[in-house]
C-alpha positions as a printed NumPy array, in Angstrom:
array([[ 21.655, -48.624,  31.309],
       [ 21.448, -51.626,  28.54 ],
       [ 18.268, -53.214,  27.332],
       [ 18.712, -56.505,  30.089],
       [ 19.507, -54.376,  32.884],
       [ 16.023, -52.465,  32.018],
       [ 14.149, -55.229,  31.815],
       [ 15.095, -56.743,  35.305],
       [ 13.486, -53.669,  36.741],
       [ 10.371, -53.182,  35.106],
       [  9.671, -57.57 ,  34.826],
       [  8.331, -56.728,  38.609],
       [  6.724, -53.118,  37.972],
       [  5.339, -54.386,  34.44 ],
       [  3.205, -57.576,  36.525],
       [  2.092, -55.548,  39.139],
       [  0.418, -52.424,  36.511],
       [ -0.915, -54.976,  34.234],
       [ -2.818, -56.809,  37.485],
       [ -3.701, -53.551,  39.005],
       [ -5.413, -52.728,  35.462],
       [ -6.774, -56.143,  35.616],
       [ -8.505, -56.054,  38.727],
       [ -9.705, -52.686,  38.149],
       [-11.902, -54.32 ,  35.312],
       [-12.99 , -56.578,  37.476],
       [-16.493, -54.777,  38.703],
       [-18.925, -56.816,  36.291],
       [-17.828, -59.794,  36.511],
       [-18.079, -59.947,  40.571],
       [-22.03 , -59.643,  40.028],
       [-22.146, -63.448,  38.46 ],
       [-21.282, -65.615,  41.192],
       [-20.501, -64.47 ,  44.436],
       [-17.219, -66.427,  45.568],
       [-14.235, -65.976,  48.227],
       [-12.213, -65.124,  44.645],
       [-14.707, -62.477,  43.646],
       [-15.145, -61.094,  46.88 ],
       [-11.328, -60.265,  47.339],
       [-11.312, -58.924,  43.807],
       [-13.772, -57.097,  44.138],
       [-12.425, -55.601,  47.587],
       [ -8.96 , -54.728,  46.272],
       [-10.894, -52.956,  43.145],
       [-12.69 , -51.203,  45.581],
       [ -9.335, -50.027,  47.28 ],
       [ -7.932, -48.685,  43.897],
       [-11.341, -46.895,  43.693],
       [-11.032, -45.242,  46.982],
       [ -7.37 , -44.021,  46.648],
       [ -8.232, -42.903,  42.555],
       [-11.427, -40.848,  44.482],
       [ -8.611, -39.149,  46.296],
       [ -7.171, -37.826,  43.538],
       [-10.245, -36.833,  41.682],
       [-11.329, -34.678,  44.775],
       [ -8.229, -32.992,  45.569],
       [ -7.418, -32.298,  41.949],
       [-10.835, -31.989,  40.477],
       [-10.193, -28.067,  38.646],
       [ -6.845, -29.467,  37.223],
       [ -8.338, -32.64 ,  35.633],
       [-11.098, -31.169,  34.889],
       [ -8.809, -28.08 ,  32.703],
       [ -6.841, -31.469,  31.337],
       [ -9.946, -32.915,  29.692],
       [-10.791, -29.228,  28.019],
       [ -6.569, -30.183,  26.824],
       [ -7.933, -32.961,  25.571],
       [-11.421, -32.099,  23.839],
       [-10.788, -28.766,  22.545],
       [ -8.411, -26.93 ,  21.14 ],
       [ -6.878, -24.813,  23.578],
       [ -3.877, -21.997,  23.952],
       [ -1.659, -22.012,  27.284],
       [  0.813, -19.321,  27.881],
       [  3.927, -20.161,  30.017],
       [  6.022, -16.87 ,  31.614],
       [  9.341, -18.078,  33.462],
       [ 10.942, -15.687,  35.536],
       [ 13.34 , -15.95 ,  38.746],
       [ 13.965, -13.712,  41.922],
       [ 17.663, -13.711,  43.446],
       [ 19.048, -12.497,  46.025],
       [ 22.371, -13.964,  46.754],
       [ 25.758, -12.371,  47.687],
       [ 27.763, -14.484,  46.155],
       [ 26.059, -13.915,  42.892],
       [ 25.584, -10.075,  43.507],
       [ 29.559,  -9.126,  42.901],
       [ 29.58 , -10.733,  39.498],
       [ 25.951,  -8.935,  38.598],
       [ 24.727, -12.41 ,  38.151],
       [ 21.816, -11.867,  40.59 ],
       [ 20.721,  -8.744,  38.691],
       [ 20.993, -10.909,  34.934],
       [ 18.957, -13.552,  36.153],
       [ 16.172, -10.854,  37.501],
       [ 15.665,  -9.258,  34.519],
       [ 15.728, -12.052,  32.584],
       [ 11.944, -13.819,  31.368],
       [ 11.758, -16.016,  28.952],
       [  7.75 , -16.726,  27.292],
       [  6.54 , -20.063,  25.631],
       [  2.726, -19.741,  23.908],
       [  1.466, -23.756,  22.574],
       [ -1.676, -24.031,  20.719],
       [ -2.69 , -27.885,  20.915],
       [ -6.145, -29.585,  18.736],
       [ -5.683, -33.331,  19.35 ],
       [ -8.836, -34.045,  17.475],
       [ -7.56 , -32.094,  14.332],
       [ -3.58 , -33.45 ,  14.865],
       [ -2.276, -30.304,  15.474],
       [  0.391, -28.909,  18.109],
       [  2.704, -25.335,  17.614],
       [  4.814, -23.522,  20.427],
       [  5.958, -20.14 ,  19.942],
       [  9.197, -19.264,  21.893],
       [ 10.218, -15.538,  22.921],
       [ 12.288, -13.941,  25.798],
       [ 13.792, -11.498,  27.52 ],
       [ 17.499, -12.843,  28.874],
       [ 19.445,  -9.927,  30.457],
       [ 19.118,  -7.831,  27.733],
       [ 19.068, -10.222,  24.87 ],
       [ 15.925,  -9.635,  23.464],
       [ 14.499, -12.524,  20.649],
       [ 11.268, -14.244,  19.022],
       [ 10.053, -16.083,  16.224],
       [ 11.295, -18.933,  17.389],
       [  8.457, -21.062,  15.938],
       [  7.694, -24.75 ,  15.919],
       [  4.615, -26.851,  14.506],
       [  3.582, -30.495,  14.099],
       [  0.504, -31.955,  12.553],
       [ -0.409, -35.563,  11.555],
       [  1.831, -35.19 ,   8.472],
       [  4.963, -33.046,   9.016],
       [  7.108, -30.787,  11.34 ],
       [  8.319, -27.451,  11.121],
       [ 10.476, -25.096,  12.827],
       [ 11.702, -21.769,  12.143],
       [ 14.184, -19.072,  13.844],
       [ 14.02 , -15.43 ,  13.498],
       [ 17.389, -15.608,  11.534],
       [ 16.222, -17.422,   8.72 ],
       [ 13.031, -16.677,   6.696],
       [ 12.218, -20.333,   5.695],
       [ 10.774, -23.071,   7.44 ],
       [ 12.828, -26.038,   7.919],
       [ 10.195, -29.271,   7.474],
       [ 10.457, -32.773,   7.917],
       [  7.464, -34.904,   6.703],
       [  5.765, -37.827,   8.03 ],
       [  6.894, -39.585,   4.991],
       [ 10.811, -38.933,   5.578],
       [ 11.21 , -39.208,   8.912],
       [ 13.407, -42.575,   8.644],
       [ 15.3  , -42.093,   5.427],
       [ 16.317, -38.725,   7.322],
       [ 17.679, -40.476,  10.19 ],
       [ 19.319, -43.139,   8.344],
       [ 21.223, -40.038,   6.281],
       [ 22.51 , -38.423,   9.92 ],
       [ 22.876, -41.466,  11.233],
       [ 23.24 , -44.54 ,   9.421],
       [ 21.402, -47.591,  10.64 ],
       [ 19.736, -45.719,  12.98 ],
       [ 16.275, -46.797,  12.16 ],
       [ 15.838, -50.084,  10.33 ],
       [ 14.045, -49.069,   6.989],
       [ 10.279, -50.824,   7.66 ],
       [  9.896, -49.003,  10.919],
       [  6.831, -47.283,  10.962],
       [  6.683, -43.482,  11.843],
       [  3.671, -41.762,  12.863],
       [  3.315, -38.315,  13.642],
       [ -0.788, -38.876,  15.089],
       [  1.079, -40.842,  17.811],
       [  1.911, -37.496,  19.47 ],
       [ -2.337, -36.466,  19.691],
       [ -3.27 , -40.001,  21.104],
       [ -0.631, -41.148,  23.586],
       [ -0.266, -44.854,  24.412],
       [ -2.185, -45.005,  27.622],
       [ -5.089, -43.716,  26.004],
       [ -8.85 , -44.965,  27.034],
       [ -8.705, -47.482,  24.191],
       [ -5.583, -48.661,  25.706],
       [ -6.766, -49.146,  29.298],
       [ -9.565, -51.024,  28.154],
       [ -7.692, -53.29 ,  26.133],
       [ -5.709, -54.381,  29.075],
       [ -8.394, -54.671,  31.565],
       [-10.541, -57.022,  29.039],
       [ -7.664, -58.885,  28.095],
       [ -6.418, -58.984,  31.595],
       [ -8.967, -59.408,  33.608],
       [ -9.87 , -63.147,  32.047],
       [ -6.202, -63.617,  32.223],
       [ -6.142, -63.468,  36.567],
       [ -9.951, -65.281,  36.745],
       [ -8.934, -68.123,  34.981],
       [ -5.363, -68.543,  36.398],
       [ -5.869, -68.303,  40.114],
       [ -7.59 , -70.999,  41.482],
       [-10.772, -70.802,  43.127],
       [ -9.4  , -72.653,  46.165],
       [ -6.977, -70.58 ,  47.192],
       [ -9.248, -68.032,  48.369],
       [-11.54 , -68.15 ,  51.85 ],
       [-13.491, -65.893,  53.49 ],
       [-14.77 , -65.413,  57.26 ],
       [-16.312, -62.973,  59.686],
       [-13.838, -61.624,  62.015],
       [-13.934, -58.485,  64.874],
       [-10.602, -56.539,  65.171],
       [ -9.698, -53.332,  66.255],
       [ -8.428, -50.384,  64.069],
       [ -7.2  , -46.673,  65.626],
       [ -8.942, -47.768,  68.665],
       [-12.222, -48.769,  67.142],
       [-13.782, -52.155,  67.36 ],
       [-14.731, -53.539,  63.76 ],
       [-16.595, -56.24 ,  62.823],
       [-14.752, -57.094,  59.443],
       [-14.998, -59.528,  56.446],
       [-11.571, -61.378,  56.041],
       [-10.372, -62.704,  52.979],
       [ -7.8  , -64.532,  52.5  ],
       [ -5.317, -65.774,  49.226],
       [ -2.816, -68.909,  49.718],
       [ -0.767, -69.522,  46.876],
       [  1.621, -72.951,  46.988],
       [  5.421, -72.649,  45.735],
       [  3.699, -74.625,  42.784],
       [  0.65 , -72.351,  41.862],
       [  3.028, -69.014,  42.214],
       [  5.496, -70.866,  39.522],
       [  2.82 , -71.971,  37.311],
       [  0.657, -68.371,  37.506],
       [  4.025, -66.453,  36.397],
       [  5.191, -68.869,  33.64 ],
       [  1.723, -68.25 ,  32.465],
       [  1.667, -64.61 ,  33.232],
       [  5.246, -64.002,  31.261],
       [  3.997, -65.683,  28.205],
       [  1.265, -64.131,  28.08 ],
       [  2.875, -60.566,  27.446],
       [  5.742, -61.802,  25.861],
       [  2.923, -62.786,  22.754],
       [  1.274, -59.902,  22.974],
       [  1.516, -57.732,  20.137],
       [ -0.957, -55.105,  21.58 ],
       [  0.995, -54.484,  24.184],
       [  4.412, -54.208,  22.89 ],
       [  3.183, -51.441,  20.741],
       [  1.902, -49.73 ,  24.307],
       [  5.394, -50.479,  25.59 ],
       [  7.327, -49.541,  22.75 ],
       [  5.832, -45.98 ,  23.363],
       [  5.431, -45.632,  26.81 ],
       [  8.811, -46.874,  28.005],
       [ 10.858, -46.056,  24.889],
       [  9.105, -42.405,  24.119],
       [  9.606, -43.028,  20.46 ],
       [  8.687, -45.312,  18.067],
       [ 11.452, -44.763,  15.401],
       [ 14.663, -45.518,  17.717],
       [ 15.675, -49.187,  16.695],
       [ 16.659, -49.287,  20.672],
       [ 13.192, -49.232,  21.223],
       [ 12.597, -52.232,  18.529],
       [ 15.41 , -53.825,  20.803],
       [ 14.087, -53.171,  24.043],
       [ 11.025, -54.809,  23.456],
       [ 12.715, -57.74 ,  21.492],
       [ 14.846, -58.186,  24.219],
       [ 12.453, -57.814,  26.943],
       [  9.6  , -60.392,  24.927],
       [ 12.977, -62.778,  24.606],
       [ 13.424, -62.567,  28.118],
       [  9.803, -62.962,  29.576],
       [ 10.218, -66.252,  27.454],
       [ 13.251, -67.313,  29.084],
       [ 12.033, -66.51 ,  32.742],
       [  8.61 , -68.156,  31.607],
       [ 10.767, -71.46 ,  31.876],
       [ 12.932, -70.941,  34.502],
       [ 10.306, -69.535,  37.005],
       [  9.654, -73.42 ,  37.523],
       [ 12.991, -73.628,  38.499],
       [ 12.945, -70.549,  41.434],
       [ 12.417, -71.587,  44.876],
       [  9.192, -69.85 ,  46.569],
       [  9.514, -71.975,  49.851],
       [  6.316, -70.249,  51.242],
       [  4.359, -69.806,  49.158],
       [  2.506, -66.628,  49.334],
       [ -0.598, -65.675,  51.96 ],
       [ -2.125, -62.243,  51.352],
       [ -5.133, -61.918,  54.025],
       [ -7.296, -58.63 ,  53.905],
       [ -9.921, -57.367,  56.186],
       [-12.747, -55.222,  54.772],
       [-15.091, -52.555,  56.337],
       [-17.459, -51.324,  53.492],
       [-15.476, -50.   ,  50.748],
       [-12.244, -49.725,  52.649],
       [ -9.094, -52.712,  53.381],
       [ -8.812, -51.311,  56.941],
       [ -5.802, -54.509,  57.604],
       [ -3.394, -55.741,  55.346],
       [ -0.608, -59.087,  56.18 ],
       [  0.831, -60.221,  53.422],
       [  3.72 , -62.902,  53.516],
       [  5.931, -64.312,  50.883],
       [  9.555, -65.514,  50.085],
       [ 12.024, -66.54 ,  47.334],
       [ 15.193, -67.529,  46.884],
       [ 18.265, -65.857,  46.094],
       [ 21.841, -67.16 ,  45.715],
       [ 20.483, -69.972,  48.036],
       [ 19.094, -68.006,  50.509],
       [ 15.738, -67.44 ,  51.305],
       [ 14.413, -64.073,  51.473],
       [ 11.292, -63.342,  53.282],
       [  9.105, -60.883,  52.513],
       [  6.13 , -59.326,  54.482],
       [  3.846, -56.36 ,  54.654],
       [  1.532, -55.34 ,  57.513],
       [ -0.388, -52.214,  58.379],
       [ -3.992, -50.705,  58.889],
       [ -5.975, -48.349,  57.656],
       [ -8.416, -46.118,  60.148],
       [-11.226, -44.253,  58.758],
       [-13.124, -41.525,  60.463],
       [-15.339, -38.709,  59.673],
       [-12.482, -36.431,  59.033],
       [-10.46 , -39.021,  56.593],
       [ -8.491, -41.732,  56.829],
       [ -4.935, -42.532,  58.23 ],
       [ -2.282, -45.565,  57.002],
       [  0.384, -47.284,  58.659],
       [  2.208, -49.894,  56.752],
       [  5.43 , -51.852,  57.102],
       [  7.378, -53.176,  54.08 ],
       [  9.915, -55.493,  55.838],
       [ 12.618, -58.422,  54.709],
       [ 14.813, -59.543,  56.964],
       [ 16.996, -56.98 ,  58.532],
       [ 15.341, -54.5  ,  56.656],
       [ 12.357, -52.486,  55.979],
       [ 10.462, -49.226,  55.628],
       [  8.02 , -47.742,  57.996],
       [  5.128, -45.926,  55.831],
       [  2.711, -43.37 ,  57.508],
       [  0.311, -41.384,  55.981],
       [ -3.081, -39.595,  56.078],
       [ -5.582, -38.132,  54.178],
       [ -7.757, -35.806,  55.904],
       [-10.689, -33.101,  54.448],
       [-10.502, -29.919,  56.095],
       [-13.437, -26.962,  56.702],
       [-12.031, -25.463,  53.3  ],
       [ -9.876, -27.82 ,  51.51 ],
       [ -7.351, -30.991,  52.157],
       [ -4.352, -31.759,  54.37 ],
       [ -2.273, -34.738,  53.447],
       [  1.125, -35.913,  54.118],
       [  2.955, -39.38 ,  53.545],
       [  6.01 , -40.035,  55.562],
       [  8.607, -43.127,  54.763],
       [ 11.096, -43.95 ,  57.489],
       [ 13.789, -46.935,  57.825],
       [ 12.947, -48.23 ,  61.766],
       [ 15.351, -47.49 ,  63.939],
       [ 16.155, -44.253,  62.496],
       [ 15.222, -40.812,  62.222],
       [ 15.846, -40.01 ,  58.622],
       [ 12.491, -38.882,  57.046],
       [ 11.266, -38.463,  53.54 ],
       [  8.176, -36.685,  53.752],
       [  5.585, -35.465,  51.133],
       [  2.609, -33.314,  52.56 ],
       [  0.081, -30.795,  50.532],
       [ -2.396, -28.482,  51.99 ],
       [ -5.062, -27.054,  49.943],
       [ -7.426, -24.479,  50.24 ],
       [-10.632, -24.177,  48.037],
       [-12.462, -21.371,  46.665],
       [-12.703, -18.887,  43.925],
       [ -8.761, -18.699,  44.045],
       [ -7.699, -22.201,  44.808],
       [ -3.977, -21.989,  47.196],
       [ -1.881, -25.122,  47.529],
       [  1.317, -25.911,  49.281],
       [  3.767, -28.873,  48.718],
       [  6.543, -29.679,  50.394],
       [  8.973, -32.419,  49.904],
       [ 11.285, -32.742,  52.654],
       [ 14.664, -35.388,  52.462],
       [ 17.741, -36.095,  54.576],
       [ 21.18 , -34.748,  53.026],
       [ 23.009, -37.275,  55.324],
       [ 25.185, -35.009,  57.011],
       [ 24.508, -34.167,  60.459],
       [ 20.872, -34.787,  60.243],
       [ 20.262, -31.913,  57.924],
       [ 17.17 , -31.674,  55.834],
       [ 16.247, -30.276,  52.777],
       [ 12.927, -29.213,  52.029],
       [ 11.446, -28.836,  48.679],
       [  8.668, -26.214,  48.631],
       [  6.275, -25.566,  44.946],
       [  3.51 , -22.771,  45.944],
       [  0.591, -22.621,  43.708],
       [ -2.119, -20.457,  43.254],
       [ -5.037, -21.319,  40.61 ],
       [ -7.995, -19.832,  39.233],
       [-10.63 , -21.82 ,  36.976],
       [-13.328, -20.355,  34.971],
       [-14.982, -23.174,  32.656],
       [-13.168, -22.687,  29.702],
       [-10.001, -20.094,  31.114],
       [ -8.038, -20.98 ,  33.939],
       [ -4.321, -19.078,  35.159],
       [ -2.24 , -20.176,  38.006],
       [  1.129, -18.843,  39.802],
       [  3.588, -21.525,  40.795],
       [  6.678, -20.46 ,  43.014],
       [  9.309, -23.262,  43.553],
       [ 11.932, -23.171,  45.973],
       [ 14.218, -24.518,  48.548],
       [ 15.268, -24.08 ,  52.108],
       [ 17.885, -26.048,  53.83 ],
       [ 17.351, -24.034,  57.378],
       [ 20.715, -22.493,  56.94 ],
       [ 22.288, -21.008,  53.733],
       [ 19.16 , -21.622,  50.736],
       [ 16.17 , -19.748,  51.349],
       [ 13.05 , -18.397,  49.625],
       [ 14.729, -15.102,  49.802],
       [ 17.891, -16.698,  47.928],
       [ 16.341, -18.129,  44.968],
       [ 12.928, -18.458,  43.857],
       [ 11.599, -19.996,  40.266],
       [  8.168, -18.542,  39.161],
       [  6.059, -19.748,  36.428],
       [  2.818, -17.943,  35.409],
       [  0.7  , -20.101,  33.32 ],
       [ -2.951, -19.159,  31.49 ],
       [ -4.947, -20.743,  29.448],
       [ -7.774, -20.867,  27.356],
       [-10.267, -22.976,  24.961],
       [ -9.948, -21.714,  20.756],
       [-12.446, -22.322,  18.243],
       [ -9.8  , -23.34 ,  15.718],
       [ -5.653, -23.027,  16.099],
       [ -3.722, -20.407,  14.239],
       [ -1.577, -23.17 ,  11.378],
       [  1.068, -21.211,   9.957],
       [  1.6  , -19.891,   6.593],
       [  4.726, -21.564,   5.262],
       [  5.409, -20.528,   1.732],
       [  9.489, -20.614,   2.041],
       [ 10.269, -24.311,   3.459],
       [ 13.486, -26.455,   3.166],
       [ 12.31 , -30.394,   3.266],
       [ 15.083, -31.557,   4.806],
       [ 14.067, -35.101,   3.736],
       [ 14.205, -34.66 ,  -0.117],
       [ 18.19 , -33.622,   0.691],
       [ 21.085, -36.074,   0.795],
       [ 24.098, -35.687,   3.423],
       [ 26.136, -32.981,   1.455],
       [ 23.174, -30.907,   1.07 ],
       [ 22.315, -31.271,   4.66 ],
       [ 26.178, -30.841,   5.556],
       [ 25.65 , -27.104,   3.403],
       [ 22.541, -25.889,   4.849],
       [ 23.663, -26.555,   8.531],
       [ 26.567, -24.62 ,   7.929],
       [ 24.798, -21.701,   6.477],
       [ 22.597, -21.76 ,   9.527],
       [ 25.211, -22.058,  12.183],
       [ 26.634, -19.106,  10.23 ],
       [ 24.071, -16.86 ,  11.019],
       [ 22.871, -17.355,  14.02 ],
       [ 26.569, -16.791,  15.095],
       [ 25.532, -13.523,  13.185],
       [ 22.164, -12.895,  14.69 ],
       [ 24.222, -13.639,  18.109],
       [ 26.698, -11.058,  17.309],
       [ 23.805,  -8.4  ,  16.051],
       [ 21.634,  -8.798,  18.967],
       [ 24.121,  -9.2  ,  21.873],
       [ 27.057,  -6.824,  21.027],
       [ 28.635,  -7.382,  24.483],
       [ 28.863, -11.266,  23.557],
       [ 31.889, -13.076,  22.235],
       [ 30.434, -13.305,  18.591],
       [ 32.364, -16.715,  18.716],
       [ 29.785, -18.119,  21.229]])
């Protein structure tokens, strides 16, 4: 997919995250003046806090293990194994090579001292091999392979002249690398916060005040009578032009945030196609931020909420634009019940002939959660459905199961990942089991995937002791040419040695 095809698809996605983050900053500057504008703000904020509450509780031992990732320097163990039990794959022995077969991966990770190694061994029907060994830090990489005895590096420092010698004009020549990028991430808190300050004056000064109104209104919800606050938003064709032209130039100028882009859409920051994208995607924001005065939005745009405490318990939201000269409408209605057990959604996403029926709940049990979200086109009985049941205690047990339509016959797949976790401050281990059932032909019994993970908090990371390296940076293309053909040499060797049975010529 080419840069302007990308960019058509996240222009929408991009708006809506940087709003989101916006009105999630919103919470302090509600308490100044108490207005229709704040009030909705406020209310949607307090949405995002609700469903983000959700998460927390239902994953509280695994975020909690993610900040120890984050804080300390930790070890985690990964064991991959498989059970099989297929005819099919039984005649050929296939079944029995894939049973014996493990294969082990051991990281070490210290964001706050830049450091990151995995260690790679296994066990693949009979092919036995480790010291397969990799490393970075905030100033080079390193990998090694039990057939060689050096270290092949690449510093901090080379990274681009090395590219440019695989691949010329790869990387233009000023393009910054840095390897820290890899212990901070570019959605990091520093990150968030920048886009909520910068954002968050961004939507209070460009919506105007008079768009929004509020009122006192009883309705009824899952059968109960509620006396709600409504809130409503009117934009004019005019004001929904003029908030986007701003809106697009906005991000197309700032700097800030292409660097968050380049790394959180790209995943590198020394592929020119990355410099592109962003180039291309600033250039186009431009563009649009001229020619959204020229796009037809006939209807404006009414969003009206209704509010019970901290929860939007009804949503209608109405808009339209126009496409090759016709108008599209678009329009989203549902409710929200809350009771002492949780809550349940129904929403429908509709234009035109078309549409998607949305159900889902989230519910606390005696010992855990049960959730499940179900999306539906109306009129049919194709399902895509997502539930999870969890069970709390000093082994935690959770379920997940994604079930999808193959569109033959009615047929469904269903998608299972079993998982069972224990968490002990700084030590946790868990047992996941993936696999598939169709009803028919694919079942647990067939093929399972299991992947026992442990981990645990270090005092300091184990940093190898590379006395023999090759810099692959100091060397020009000949040299490189040399030493990659000395080391596809022997590991066709080391191939041959350890796997006798094997075509040496793999």
């Amino acid at each position: 997919m080419g840069s302007k095809s990308k960019i058509a698809l996240i222009l929408g996605v991009l708006a809506g995250v940087l709003l989101l983050a916006a009105i999630g900053g919103f919470a302090a500057y509600q308490f100044f003046v108490n207005t229709p504008k704040n009030s909705y703000l406020l209310t949607e904020k307090e949405e995002m806090d609700y469903f983000t509450e959700v998460i927390e509780e239902r994953f509280e031992n695994e975020l909690d293990w993610y900040e120890q990732t984050q804080t300390n320097a930790v070890e985690t163990g990964y064991t991959l194994t498989a059970d099989v039990n297929d005819p099919s794959l039984s005649q050929m022995g296939i079944d029995q090579m894939i049973n014996q077969s493990e294969i082990t991966l051991q990281t070490q990770l210290d964001n706050e001292n830049e450091y990151s190694s995995a260690d790679i061994s296994g066990n693949i029907s009979g092919f036995e091999f480790d010291g397969i060994f990799a490393y970075l830090d905030a100033e080079s990489a390193g990998v090694t392979f039990p057939f060689i005895e050096e270290y092949i590096t690449l510093n901090e420092s080379d990274a681009v002249s090395f590219l440019n010698t695989i691949e010329p004009g790869a990387v233009e020549e000023n393009t910054e690398v840095d390897y820290s990028d890899f212990f901070t991430g570019s959605l990091s808190e520093e990150n968030m916060e920048y886009i909520q300050d910068e954002y968050i004056t961004f939507v209070r000064e460009e919506l105007p005040d008079d768009a929004f109104s509020s009122e006192s209104e009883d309705i009824t919800v899952g059968g109960e009578d509620i006396s709600a606050e409504k809130l409503t938003m009117v934009l004019s064709e005019a004001e929904i032009q003029e908030f986007l032209s701003s809106f697009y130039t906005k991000v197309a100028d700032d700097e800030k945030l292409d660097e968050i882009l380049r790394m959180e859409f790209t995943m590198s920051a020394t592929d020119i196609e990355g410099e592109e994208f962003v180039s291309d995607f600033n250039e186009s924001l431009r563009e649009e931020a001229e020619e959204v005065h020229n796009r037809g939005f006939p209807d404006g745009l009414t969003s009206t909420i209704w509010s019970d405490g901290d929860h939007i318990v009804k949503r209608e939201f109405t808009t339209s634009f126009v496409d090759s000269g016709e108008t599209v409408p678009i329009n989203i209605d549902g409710e929200k019940a809350v009771n002492d057990e949780g809550e349940q959604l129904n929403y429908t996403i509709s234009s035109e002939e078309n549409g998607l029926d949305l159900e889902a709940a989230f519910n606390e049990t005696e010992d855990g959660f049960s959730d499940y979200i179900e999306i539906k086109e109306p009129g049919t009985e194709d399902v895509v459905a997502l539930s999870m049941d969890k069970i709390s205690g000093d082994t935690e047990q959770t379920n997940i199961q994604f079930d999808f339509p193959t569109g033959y016959q009615g047929e469904t797949v269903s998608l299972f990942w079993d998982i069972e976790g224990t968490y002990e401050g700084d030590q946790m281990s868990q047992s996941h089991t993936l696999y598939a059932d169709d009803g028919a032909t694919v079942t647990k019994d067939n093929f399972a995937l299991n992947i026992d993970v442990t981990g645990s908090t270090l005092n300091e990371v184990e940093r190898p002791e590379a006395e023999n390296t090759v810099d692959l940076g100091s060397m020009d293309e000949p040299e490189l040419e040399r030493y990659f053909n000395d080391f596809g040499e022997k590991f066709t060797e080391w191939i041959g040695q350890n796997s006798p049975g094997m075509n040496q010529g793999f």
